[in-house]
ROTORSE-701031 format. One line per 10 residues: number of its first residue (from 1); their letters; for each residue x, y, z of N, C-alpha, C. Coordinates in Angstrom, 3 decimals. Example, Ala and Ser with C-alpha at 12.3 -4.5 7.8 and 13.67 -1.06 7.14 Angstrom:
BEGIN
1> as> 13.190/-5.690/7.800/12.300/-4.500/7.800/13.200/-3.300/7.800 | 12.850/-2.250/7.080/13.670/-1.060/7.140/12.900/0.030/7.870 .
//
This chain:
BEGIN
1> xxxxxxxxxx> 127.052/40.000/-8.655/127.392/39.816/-7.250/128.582/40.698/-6.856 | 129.567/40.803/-7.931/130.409/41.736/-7.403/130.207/43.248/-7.449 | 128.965/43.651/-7.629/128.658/45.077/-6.951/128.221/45.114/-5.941 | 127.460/43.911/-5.318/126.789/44.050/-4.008/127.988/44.279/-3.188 | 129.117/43.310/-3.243/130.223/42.956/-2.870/131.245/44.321/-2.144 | 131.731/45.131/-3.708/131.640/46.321/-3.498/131.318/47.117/-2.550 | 129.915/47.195/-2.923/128.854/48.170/-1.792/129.188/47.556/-0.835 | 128.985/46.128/0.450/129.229/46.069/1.032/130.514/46.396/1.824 | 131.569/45.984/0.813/133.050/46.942/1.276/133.136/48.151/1.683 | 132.502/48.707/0.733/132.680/50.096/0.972/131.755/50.631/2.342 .
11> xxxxxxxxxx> 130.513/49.514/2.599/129.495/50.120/3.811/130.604/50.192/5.154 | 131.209/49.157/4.794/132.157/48.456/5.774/133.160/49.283/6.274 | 134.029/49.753/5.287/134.827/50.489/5.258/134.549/51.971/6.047 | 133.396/52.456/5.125/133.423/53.652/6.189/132.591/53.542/7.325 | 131.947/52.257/8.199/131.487/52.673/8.907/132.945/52.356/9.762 | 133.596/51.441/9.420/135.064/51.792/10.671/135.428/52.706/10.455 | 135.687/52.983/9.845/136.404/54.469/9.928/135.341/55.659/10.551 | 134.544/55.776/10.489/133.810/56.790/11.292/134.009/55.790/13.217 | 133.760/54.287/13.371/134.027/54.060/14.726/135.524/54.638/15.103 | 136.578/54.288/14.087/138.014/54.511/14.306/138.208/56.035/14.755 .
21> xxxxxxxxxx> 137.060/56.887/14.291/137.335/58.108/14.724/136.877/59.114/16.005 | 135.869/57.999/16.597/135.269/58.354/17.545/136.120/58.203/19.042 | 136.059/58.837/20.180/136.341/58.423/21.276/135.640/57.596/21.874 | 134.376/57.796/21.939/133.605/56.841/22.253/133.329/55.453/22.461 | 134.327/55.169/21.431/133.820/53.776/21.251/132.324/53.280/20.417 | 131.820/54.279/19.786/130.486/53.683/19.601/130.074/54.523/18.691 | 129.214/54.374/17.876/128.331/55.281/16.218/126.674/54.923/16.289 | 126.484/56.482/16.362/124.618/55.771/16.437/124.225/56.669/15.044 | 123.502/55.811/14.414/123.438/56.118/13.141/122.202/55.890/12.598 | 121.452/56.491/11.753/119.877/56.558/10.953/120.241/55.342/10.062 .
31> xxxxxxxxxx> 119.630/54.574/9.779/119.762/53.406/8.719/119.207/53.711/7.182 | 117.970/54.627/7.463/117.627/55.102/6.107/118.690/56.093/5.740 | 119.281/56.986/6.767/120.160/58.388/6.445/120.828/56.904/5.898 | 121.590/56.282/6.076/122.903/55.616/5.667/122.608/55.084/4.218 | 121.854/54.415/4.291/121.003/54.118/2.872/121.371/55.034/1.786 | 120.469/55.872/2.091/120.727/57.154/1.421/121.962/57.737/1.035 | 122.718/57.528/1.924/123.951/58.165/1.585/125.095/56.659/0.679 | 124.501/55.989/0.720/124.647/54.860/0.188/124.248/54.491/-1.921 | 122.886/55.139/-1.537/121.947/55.216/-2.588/121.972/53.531/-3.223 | 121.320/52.810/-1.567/120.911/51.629/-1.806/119.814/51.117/-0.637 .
41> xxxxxxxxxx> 119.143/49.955/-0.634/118.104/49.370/0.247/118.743/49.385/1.586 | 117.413/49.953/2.811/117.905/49.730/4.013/118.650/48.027/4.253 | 117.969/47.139/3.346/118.538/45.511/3.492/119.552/45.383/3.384 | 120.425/46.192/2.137/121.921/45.704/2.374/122.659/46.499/3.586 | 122.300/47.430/4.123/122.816/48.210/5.481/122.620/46.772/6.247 | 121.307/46.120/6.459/121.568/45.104/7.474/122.716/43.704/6.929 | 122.700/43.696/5.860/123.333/42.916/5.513/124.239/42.710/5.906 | 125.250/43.934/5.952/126.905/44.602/6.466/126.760/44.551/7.690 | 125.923/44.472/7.969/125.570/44.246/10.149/125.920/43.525/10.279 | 125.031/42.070/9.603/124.696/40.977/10.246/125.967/40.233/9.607 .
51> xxxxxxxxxx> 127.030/40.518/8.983/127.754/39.758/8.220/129.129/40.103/8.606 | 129.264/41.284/8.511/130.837/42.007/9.114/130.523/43.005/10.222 | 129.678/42.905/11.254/129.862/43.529/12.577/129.408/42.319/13.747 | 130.152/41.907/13.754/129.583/40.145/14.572/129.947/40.008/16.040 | 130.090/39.626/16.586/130.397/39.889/18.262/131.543/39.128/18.006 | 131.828/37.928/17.098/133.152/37.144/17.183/133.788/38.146/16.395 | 133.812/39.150/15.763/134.354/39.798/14.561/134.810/41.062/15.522 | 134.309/41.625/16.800/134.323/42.325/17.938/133.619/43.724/17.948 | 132.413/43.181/17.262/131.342/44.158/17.652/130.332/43.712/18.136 | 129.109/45.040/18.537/128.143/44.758/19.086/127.298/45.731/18.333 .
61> xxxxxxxxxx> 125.645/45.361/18.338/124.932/46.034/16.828/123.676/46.354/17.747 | 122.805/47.727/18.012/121.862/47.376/18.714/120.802/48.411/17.846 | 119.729/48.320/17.472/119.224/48.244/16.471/117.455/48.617/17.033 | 117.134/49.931/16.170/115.534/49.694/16.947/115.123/50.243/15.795 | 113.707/49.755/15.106/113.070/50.020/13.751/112.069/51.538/14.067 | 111.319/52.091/13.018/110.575/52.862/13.591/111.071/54.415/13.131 | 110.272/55.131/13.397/110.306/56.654/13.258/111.813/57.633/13.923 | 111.719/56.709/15.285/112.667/57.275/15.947/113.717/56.180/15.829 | 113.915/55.552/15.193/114.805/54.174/15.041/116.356/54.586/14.917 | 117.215/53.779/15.393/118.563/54.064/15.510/119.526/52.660/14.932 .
71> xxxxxxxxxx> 120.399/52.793/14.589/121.411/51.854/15.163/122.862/52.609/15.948 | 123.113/51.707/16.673/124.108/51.956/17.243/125.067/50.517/17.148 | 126.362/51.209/16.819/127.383/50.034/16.695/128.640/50.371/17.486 | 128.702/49.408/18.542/129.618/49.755/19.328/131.210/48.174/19.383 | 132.326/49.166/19.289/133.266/48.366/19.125/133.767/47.314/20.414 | 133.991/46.482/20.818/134.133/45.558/21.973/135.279/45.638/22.069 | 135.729/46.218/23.303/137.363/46.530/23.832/138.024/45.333/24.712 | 139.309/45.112/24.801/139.857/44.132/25.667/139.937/44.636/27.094 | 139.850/44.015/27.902/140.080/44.345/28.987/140.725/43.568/29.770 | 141.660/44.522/31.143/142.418/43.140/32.237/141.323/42.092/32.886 .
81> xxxxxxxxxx> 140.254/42.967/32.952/139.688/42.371/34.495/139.102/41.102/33.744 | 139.091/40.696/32.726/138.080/39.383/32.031/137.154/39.464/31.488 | 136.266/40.765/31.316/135.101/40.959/30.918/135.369/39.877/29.688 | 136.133/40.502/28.716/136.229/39.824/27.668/135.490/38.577/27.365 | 136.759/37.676/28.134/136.823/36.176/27.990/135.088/35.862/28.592 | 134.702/36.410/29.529/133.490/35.921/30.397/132.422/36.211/28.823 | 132.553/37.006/28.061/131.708/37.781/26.932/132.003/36.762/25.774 | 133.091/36.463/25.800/133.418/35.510/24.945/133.089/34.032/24.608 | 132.880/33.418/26.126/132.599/32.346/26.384/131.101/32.068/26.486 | 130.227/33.263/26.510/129.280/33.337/26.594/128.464/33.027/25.092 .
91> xxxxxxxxxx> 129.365/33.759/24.061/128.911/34.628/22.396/129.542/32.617/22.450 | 130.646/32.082/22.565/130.660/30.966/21.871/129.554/29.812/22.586 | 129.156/29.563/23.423/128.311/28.706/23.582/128.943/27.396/23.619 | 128.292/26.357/23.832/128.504/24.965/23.517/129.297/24.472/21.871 | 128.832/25.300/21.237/129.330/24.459/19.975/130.112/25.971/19.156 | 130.689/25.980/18.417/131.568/27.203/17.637/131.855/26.265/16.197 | 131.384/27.159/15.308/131.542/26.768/13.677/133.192/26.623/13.364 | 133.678/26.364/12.484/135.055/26.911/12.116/134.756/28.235/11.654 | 134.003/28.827/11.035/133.671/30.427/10.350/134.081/30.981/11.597 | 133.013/30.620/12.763/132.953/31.394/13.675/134.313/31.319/14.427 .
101> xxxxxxxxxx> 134.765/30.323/14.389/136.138/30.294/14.799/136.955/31.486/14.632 | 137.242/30.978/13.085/138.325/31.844/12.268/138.021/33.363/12.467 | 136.582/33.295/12.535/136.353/34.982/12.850/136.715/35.941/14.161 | 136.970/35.150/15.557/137.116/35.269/16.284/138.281/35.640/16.711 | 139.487/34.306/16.038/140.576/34.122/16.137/141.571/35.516/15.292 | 140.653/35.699/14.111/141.094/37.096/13.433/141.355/38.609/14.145 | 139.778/38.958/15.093/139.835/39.654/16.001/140.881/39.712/16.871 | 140.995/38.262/17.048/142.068/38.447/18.213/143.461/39.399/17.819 | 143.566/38.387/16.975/145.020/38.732/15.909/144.712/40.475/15.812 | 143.403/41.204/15.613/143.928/42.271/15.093/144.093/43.445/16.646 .
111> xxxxxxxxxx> 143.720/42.605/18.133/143.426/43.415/18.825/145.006/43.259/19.501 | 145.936/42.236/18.829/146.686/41.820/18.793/147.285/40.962/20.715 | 146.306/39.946/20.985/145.956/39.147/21.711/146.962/37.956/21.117 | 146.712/38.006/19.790/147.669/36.640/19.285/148.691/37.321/17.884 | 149.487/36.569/18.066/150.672/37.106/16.691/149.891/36.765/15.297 | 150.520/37.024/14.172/149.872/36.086/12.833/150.314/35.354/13.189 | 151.498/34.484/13.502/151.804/33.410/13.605/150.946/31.949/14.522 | 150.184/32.960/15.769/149.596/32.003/17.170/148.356/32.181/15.891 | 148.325/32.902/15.254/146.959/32.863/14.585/146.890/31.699/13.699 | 147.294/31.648/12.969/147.934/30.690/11.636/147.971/28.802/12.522 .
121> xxxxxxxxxx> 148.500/29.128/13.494/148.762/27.603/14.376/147.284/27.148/14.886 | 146.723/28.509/15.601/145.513/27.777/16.235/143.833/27.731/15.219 | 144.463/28.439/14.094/143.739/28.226/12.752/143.505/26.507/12.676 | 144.632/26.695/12.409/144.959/24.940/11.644/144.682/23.936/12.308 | 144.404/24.185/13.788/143.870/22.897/15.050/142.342/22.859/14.321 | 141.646/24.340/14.330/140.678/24.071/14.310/140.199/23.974/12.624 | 140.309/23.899/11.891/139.938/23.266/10.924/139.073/22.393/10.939 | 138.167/21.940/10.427/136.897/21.150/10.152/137.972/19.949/9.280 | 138.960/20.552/8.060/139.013/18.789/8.122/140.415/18.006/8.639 | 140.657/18.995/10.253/141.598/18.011/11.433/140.877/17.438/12.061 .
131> xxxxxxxxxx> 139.499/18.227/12.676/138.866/18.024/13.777/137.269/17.095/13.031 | 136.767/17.073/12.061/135.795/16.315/11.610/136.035/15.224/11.790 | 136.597/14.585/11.411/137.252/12.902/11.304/137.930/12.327/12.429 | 138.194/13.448/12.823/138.427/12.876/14.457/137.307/12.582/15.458 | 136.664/12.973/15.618/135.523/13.286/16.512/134.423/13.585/16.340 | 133.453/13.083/16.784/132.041/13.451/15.901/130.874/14.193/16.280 | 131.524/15.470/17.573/130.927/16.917/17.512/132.292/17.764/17.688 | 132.644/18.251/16.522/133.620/19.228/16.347/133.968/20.372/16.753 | 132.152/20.771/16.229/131.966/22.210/17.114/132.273/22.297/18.094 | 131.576/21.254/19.067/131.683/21.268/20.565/132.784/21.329/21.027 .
141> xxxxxxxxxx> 133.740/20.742/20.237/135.486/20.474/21.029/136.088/21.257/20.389 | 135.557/21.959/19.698/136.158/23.324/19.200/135.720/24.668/20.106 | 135.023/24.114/20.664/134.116/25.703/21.541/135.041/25.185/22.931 | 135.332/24.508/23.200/135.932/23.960/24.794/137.316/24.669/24.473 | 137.381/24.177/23.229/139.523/24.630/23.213/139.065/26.205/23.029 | 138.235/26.660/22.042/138.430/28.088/22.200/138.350/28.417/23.914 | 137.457/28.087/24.422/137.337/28.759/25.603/138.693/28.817/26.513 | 139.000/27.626/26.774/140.184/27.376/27.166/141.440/28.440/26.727 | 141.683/28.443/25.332/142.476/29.576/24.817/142.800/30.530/25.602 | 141.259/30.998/25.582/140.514/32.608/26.430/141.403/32.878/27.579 .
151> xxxxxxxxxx> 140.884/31.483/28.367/140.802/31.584/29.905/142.775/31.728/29.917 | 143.035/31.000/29.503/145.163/30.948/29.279/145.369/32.710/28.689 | 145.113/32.955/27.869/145.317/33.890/27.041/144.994/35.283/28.201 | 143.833/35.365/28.891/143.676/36.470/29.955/144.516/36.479/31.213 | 144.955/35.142/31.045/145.538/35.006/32.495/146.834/36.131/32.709 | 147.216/36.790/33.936/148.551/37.621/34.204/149.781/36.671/34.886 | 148.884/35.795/35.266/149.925/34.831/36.296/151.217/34.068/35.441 | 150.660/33.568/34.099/151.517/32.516/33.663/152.954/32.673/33.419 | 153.444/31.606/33.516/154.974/31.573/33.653/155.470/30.465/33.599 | 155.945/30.676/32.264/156.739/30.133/30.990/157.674/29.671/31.008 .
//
């Protein structure tokens, strides 16, 4: 397991760094070329998609099979006007995992929306075992406070 592991790091690794280098914002890329340059199964390419390019993680993956087949992976930027939060609130839905939490909350931290520290605090609310035993849909009152977060967190008005 720890070569897949590996490989996945490393898929990981350089595909940010090829986004990190773009202006664009965005990498459209052959999945077999990547493979290949990989010298492994198109499956673990999706693997590294579906696992470390996540919309809570602050990407977006758009993907077409076929002869002429592409992926394109485009990085999700902050913005004043709200897009964000409206994108955000959308990707969390009614209910939010703690994974999905923590994954979210990480992004934030790295788009630097929250300190390590706001990170570390609003980690620990949401925890599965603060919020399990309290209440008996977690997710759900975990997806309300994230949202909430959002909506505080975009705001320009507040005053402290």
């Amino acid at each position: 397991m720890r070569t897949m592991s590996n490989l996945a790091d490393r898929i990981e690794a350089y595909l940010k760094r090829i986004l990190g280098e773009t202006e664009e914002g965005y990498i459209v890329l052959q999945r077999g070329t990547l493979a290949d340059y990989f010298s492994c199964a198109p499956s673990q390419i999706n693997y590294v998609l579906t696992t470390r390019f996540t919309a809570e993680k602050g990407y977006l993956v758009e993907s077409r099979r076929g002869g002429g087949g592409y992926l394109r992976i485009i990085k999700l930027g902050l913005d004043p006007e709200g897009k964000f939060q409206r994108l955000m609130a959308e990707l969390i839905g009614e209910e939010l995992s703690q994974e999905r939490a923590y994954n979210l909350i990480d992004r934030l931290e790295e788009e630097e929306i929250f300190t390590k520290k706001e990170a570390i605090l609003i980690k620990s609310i949401f925890a599965d075992r603060i919020l399990a035993d309290l209440v008996p849909k977690a997710s759900a009152l975990r997806a309300r406070m994230m949202k909430e977060i959002l909506a505080n967190m975009c705001r320009d008005d507040i005053n402290i």
